[in-house]
DRENBAMAR-160719 format. One line per field, with one value per residue (C-alpha): x, y, z. Coordinates in Angstrom, 3 decimals, m for minus. Example, Ala and Ser with C-alpha at 12.3 -4.5 7.8 and 13.67 -1.06 7.14 Angstrom:
# DRENBAMAR-160719
xx	c(12.300|13.670)
yy	c(m4.500|m1.060)
zz	c(7.800|7.140)
# end
This chain:
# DRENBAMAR-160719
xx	c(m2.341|m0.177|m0.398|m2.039|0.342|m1.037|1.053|m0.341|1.384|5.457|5.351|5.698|9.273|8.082|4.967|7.110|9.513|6.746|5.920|9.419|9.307|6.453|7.716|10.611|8.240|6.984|10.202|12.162|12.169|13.827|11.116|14.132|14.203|17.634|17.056|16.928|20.585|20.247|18.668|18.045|18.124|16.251|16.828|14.590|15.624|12.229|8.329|7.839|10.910|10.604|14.407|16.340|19.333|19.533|21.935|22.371|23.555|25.016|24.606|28.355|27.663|25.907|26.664|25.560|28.161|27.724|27.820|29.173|28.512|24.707|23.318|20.289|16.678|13.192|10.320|6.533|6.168|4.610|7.666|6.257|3.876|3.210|2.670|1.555|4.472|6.933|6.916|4.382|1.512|2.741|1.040|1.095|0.048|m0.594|m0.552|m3.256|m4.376|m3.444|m1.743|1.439|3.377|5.936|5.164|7.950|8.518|9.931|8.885|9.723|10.828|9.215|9.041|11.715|9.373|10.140|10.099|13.024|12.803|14.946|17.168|20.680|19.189|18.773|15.408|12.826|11.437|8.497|8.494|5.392|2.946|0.349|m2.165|m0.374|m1.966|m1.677|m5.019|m5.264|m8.958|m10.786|m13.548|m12.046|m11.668|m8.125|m6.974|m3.131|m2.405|m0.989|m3.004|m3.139|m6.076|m6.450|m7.396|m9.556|m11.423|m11.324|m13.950|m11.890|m8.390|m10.939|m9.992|m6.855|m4.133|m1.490|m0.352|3.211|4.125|4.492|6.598|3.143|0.716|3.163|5.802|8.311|10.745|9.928|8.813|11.816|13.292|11.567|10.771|7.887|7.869|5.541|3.829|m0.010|0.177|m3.751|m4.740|m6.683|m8.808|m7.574|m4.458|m2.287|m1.123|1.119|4.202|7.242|10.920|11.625|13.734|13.054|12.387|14.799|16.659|13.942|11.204|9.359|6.506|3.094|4.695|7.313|10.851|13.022|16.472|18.532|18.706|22.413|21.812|18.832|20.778|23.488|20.510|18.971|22.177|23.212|19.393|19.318|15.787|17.707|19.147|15.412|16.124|13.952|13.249|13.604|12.193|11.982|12.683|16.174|15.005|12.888|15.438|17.541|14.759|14.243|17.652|18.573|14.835|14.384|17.959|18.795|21.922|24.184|24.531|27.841|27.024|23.465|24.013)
yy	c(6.131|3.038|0.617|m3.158|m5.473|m8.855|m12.328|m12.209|m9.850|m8.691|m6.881|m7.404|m8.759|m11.576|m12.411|m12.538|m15.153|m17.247|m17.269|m18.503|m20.976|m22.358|m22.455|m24.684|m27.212|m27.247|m28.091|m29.893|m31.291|m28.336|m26.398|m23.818|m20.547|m19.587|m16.402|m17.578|m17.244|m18.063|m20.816|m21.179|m24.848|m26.443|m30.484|m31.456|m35.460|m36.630|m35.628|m35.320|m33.744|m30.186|m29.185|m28.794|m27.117|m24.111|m24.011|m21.341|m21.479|m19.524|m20.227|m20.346|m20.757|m24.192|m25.162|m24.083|m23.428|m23.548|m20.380|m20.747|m23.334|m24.573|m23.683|m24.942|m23.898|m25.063|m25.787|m26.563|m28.540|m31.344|m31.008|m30.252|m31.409|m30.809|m26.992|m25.030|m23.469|m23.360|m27.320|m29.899|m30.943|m33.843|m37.407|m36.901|m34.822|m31.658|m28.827|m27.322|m24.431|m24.752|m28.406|m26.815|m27.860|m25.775|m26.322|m28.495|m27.740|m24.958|m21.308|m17.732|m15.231|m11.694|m9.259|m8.566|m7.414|m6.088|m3.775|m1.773|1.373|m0.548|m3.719|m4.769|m6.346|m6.179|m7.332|m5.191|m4.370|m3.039|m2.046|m3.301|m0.838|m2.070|m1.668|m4.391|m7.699|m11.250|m12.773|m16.304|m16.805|m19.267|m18.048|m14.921|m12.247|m11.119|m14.911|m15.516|m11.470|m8.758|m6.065|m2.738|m2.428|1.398|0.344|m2.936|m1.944|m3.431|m6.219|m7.159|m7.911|m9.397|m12.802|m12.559|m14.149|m12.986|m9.474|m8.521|m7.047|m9.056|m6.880|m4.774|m7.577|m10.866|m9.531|m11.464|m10.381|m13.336|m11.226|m8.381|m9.248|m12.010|m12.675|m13.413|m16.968|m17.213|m20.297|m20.597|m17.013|m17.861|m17.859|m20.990|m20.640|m23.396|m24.708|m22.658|m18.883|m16.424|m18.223|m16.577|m17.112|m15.443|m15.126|m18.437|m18.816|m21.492|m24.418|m26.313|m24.298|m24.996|m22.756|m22.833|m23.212|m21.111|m21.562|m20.035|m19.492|m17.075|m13.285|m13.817|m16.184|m14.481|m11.160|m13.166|m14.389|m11.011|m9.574|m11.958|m12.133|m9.941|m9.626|m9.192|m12.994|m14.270|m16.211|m19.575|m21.319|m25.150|m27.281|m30.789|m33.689|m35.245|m38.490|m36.465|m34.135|m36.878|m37.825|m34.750|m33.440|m34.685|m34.745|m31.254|m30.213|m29.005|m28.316|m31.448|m31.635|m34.085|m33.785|m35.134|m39.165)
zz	c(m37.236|m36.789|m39.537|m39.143|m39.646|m40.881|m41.144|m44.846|m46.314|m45.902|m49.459|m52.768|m52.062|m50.088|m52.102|m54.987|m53.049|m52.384|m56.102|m57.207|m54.198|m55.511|m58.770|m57.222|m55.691|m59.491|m61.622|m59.408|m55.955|m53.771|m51.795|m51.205|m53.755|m55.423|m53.833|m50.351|m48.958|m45.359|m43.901|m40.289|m39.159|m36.164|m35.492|m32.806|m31.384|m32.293|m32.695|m28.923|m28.269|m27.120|m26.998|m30.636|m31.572|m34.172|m37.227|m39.395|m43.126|m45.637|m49.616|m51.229|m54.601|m55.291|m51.305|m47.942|m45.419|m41.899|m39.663|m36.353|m33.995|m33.292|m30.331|m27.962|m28.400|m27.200|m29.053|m28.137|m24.913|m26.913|m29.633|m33.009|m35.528|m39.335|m40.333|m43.228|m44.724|m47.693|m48.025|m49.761|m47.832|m45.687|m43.964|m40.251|m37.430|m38.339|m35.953|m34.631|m32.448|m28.845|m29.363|m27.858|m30.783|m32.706|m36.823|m38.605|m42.732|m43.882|m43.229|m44.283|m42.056|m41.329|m39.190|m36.180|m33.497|m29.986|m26.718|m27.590|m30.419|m32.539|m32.750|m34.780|m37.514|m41.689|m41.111|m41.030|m37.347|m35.426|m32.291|m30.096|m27.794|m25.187|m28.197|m30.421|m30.582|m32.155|m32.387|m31.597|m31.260|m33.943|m35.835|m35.443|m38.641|m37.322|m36.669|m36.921|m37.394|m35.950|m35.094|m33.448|m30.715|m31.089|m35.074|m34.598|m31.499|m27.843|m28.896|m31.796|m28.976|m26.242|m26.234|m27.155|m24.669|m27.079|m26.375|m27.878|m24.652|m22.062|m20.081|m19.187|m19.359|m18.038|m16.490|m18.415|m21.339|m23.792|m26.702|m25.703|m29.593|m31.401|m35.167|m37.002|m38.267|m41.301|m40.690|m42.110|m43.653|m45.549|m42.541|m42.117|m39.257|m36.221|m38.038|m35.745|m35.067|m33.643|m34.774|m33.311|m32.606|m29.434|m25.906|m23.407|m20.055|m19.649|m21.296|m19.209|m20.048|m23.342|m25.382|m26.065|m29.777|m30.806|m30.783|m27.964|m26.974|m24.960|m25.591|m26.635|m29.361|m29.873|m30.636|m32.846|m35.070|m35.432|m36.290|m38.849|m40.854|m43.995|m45.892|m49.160|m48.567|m48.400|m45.428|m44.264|m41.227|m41.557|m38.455|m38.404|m36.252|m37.013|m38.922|m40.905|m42.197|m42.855|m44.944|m46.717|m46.781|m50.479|m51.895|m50.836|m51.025|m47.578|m46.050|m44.789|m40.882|m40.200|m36.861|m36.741|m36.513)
# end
């Protein structure tokens, strides 16, 4: 019997990640663990903007080095809002289920997830069936996890408008290789779910409230994430990380003006 996977819980590894990153937010300002060695880095123009471009970083020693070049990516057709992640509470908007905004702070990554039996990657990976699920229905007792409908029952899937393949049920490759994006991982019923980094449409197409990009990049991501470098998603719009960058030590863009 195939496993249920929930958004709660990537192992004692993980949990144990969160701990020290919490432990961070405690002693000093950084919301970033030592542990965490790759940082993924989207800059969005503004709150409303729902096209961004990805970074990706390396810890050298005390410093994070840049990775290649950045490349485009496309968030939430309303841009993004406030999630509930890695970082402190913050004033704002915060997202919410079905705003079609993409959570900004800082996230871990999980799961690799797909159509194919497996995928070049360090990170761990599950392929998806026409069973699996990610329930996005309030009030509901599976809300913001994966699940497996042979496990949880027809009724418990029902509503659901997010099955992992969309091949059989869309016709469209968006979820062909994706990553889980660990963004409200208590759970907390409305505050968003089904948080994923996956294939796009188009440069002109944005998401319900992921973030997207082309199965190239996509594939160069995937290849380059390691679980034993703790990796993190950072999303924010640009004046905001140039807010944040020194109080929560993040990586120094030149580029970003």
């Amino acid at each position: 019997m195939k496993n249920i996977i929930k958004m709660t819980s990537a192992g004692v590894v993980l949990t144990s990640l969160l701990g020290c990153a919490q432990q961070q937010v405690t002693n000093s300002n950084t919301v970033i663990s030592l542990q965490t060695k790759q940082l993924v880095v989207v800059i969005a123009g503004d709150w409303q903007a729902p096209q961004a471009q990805l970074y990706r970083f390396e810890r050298k020693g005390n410093n994070w080095q840049q990775i290649d070049d950045d490349y485009s990516v496309v968030l939430g057709r309303t841009g993004l809002a406030w999630g509930v992640g890695l970082h402190p509470e913050q004033a704002g908007i915060q997202k919410q289920e079905g705003d079609g905004k993409a959570p900004a702070g800082i996230f871990e990554l999980g799961t690799a997830f797909g159509y194919l039996d497996s995928l070049q990657t360090n990170m761990a990976y599950q392929g998806m069936t026409a069973n699996d699920y990610c329930i996005d229905v309030k009030g509901s007792p599976f809300y913001n996890q994966l699940v497996n409908k042979s496990v949880v029952g027809e009724a418990a899937v029902k509503d659901s408008s997010e099955w992992m393949r969309r091949d059989i049920y869309s016709q469209d490759d968006l979820y062909k290789k994706g990553i889980v994006v660990k963004h409200n991982s208590n759970n907390i019923d409305g505050a968003g779910s089904c948080i994923f980094m996956h294939l796009w449409r188009a440069q002109d197409k944005p998401t319900a409230g992921c973030t997207a990009m082309t199965e190239q990049n996509m594939d160069a991501l995937l290849a380059w994430l390691d679980s034993k470098s703790a990796p993190l998603l950072i999303s924010l719009p640009k004046a905001q990380y140039q807010q944040k960058q020194a109080l929560w030590q993040l990586p120094l863009i030149k580029t970003l003006k």
